[in-house]
C-alpha positions as CSV (number, residue, x, y, z in Angstrom):
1,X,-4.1,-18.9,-39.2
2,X,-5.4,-16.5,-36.6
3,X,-8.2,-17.3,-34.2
4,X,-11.4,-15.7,-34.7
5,X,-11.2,-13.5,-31.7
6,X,-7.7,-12.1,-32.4
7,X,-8.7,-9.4,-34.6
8,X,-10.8,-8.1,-31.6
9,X,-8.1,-8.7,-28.9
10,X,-5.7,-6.6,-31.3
11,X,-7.4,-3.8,-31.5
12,X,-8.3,-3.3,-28.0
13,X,-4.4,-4.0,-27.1
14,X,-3.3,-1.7,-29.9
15,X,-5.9,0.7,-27.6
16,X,-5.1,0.3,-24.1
17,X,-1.2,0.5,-25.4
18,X,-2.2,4.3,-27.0
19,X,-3.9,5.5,-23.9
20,X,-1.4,3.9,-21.7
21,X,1.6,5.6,-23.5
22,X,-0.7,9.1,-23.6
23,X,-0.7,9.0,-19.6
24,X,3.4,8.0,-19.5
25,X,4.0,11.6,-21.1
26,X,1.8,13.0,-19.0
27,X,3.8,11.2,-15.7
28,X,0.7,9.7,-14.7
29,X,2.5,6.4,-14.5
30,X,0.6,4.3,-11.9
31,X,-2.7,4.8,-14.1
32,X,-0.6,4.0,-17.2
33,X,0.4,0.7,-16.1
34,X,-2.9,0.2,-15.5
35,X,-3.7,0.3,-19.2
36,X,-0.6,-1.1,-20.4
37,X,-1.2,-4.6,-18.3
38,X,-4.7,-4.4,-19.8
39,X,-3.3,-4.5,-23.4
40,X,-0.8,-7.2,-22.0
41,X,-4.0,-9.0,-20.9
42,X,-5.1,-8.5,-24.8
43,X,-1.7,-9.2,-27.1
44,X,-1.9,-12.4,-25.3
45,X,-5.0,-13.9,-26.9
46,X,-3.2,-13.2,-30.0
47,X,-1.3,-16.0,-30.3
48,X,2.6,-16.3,-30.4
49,X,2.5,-16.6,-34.6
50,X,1.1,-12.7,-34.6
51,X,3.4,-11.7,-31.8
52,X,6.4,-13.3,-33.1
53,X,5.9,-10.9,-36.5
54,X,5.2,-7.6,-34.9
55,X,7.4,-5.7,-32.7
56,X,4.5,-4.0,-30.9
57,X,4.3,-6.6,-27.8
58,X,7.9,-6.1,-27.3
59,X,7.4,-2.4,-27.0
60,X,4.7,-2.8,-24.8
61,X,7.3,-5.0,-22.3
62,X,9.4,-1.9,-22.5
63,X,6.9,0.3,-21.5
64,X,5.3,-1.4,-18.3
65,X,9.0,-2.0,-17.3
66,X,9.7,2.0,-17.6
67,X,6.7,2.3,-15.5
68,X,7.7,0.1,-12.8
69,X,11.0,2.5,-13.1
70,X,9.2,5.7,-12.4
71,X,7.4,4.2,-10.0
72,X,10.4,2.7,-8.1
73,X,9.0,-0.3,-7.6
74,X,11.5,-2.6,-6.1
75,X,9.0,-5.4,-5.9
76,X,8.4,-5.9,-9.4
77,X,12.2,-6.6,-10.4
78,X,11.4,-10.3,-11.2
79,X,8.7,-9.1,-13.1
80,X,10.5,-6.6,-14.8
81,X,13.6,-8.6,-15.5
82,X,10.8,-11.7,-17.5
83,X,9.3,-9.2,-19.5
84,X,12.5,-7.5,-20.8
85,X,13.3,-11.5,-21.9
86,X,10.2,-11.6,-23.3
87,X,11.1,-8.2,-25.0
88,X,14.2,-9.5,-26.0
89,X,12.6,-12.8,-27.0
90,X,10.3,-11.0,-29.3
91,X,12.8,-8.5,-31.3
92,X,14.7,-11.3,-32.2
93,X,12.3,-13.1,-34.0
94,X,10.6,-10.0,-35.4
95,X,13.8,-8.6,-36.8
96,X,16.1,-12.0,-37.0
97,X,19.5,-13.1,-36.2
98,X,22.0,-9.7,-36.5
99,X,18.6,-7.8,-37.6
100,X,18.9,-9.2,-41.3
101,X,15.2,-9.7,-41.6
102,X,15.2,-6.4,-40.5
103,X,17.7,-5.3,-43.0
104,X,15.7,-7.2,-46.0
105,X,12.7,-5.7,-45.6
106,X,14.0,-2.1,-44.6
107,X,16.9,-1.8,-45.7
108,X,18.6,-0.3,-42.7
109,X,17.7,-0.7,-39.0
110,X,18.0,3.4,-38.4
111,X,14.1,3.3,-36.9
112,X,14.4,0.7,-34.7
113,X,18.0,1.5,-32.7
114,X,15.7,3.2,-30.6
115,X,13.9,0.6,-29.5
116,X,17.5,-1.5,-28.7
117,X,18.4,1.5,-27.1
118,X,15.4,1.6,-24.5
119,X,15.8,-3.1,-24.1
120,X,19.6,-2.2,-22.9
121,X,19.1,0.9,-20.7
122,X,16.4,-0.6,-19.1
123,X,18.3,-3.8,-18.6
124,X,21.0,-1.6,-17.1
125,X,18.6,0.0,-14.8
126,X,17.1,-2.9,-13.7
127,X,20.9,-5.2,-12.7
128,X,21.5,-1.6,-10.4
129,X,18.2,-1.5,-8.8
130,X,18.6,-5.0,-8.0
131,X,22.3,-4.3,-6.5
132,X,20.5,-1.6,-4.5
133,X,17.9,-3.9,-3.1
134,X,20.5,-6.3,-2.4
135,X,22.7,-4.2,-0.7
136,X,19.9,-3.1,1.6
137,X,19.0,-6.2,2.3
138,X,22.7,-7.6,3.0
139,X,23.6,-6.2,6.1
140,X,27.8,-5.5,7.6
141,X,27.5,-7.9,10.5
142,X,29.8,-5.5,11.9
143,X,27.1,-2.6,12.4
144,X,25.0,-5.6,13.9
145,X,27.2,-6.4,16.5
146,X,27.9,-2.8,17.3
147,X,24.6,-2.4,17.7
148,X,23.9,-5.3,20.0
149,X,26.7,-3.9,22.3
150,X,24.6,-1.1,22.7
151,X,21.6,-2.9,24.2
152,X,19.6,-3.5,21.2
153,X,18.2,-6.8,19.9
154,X,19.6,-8.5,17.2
155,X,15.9,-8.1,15.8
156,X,15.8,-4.0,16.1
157,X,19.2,-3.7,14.6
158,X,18.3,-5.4,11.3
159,X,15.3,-3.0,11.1
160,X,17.1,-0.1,12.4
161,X,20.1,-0.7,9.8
162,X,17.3,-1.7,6.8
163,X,15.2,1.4,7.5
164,X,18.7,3.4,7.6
165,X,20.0,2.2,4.3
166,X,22.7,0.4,6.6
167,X,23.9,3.6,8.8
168,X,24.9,2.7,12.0
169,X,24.5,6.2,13.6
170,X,21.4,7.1,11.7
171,X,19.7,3.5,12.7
172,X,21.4,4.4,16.7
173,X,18.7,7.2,16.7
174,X,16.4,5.1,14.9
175,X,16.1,2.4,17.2
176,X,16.3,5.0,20.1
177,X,13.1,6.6,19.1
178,X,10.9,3.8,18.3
179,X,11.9,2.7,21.5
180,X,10.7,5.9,23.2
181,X,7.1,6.1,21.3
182,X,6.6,2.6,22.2
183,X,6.9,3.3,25.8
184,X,4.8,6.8,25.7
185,X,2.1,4.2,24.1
186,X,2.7,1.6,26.6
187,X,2.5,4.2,29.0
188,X,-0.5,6.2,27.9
189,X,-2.6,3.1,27.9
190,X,-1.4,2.4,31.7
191,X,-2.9,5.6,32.4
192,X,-5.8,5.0,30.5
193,X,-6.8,2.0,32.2
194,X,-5.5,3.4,35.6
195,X,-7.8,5.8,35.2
196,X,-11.2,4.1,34.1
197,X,-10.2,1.1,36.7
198,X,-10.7,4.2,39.5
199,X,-13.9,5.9,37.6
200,X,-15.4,2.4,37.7
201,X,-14.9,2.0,41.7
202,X,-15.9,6.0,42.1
203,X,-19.1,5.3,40.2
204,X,-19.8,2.2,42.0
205,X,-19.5,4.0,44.9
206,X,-22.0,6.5,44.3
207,X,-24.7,4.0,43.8
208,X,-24.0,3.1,40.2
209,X,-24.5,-0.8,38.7
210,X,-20.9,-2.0,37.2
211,X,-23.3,-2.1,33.5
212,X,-24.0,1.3,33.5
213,X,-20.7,2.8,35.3
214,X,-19.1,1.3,32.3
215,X,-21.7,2.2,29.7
216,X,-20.8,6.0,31.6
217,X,-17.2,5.4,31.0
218,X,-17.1,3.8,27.4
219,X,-19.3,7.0,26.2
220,X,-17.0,9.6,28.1
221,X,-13.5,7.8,26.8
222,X,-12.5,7.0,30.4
223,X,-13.5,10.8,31.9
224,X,-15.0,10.1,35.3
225,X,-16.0,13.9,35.7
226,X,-18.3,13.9,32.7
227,X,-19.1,10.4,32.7
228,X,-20.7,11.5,36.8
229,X,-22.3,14.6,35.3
230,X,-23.7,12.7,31.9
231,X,-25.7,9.8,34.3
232,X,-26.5,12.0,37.0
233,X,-28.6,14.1,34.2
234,X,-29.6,11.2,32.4
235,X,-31.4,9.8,35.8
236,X,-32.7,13.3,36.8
237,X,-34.5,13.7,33.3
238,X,-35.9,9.9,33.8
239,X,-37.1,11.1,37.6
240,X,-38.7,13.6,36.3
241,X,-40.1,12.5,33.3
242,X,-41.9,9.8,35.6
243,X,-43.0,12.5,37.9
244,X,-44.5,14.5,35.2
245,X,-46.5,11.1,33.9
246,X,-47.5,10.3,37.9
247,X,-48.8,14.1,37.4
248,X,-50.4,13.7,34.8
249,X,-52.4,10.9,35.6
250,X,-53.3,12.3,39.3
251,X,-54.8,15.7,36.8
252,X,-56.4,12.9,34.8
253,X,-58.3,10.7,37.5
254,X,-59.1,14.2,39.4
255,X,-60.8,15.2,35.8
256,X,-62.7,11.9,35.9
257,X,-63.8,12.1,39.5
258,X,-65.1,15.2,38.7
């Protein structure tokens, strides 16, 4: 017997599955998996009794594994490789041994070779993307050491060979020009603090506290010219704006006298 909330469940999985398969044949596969793990989220109330009869939950397994195909995403392969079981799994017992439950009710199993068809191309796709991955990962120790002999660390020649799909020459040039924007960086922020370490001493020198040299730096990015020009304006608009008050109230106190 079903549980009272299964009906409900079912119908919103049998929805999220339409509007998830609507966006596969538009290519809009990251939103479609979306959908398709939503009505994953819903067969799964369901019970195992309703999804052992129906062949709909092991289509839904093919299609969030296609999407993680078109997506290339090489970090859902155990994922992908459980729910193909699970696809498995579930056509097995939907259909029977050698399809012959198929077969009694049907008569033939034309309709549903498609379906077998997707389960083992998928399962092909998913042993070579795993060969892939593992071949990028396992690296010719060989290419290491040449590597090392060049100067490198043992460190940036994994990287170099991993980001180069495991080309020595290609992850040579690699390493090479990392290396070089790492010591522009390191060099640029030599300068920079060269450069405000001097503007804070010039400032200091020209009467300023270290707070607001500093403050004059920080708001300039390190330019001692405009950092000179922005203070030296800010404390001639304060000197005057106290002279005018001091004004002010000498034309006030003359009014009262008078």
């Amino acid at each position: 017997m079903l549980c009272d909330c299964c009906p409900k469940a079912l119908i919103l999985a049998m929805g999220f599955h339409e509007k998830g398969r609507a966006l596969m044949k538009r290519k809009q596969y990251e939103t479609a998996l979306g959908r398709l793990v939503q009505a994953d989220d819903q067969f799964v109330k369901c019970g195992s009794k309703l999804l052992n009869t129906v062949d709909n939950y092991a289509v839904l397994q093919l299609d969030i594994v296609w999407c993680y195909r078109a997506l290339e995403a090489l970090s859902y392969l155990d994922d992908g490789k459980r729910r193909l079981q699970i696809s498995e799994d579930c056509v097995h017992n939907c259909y029977g041994d050698q399809q012959q439950r198929l077969m009694k009710i049907k008569g033939n199993t034309r309709g549903e070779e498609v379906l077998f068809l997707r389960l083992y191309l998928l399962q092909s796709i998913l042993a070579h993307m795993a060969e892939e991955l593992y071949e990028r990962l396992c690296l010719d120790p060989g290419e290491i050491k040449a590597l090392k002999d060049l100067g490198f660390s043992e460190q940036e020649a994994r990287l170099g060979l991993r980001a180069c799909h495991g080309n020595g020459g290609e992850a040579t040039l690699h390493i090479s020009h990392r290396r070089q924007e790492r010591e522009e960086m390191k060099q640029k922020e030599s300068e920079k603090r060269r450069m405000c370490v001097e503007g804070l001493a010039t400032l200091r020198a020209l009467g300023y506290s270290k707070k607001d040299a500093a403050w004059a730096l920080l708001q300039t990015e390190g330019d001692m010219d405009r950092a000179y020009r922005g203070r030296d304006c800010h404390r001639h608009c304060k000197n005057t704006h106290c002279f005018s008050i001091r004004h002010e109230g000498g034309y006030a106190n003359r009014q009262n006298m008078l």
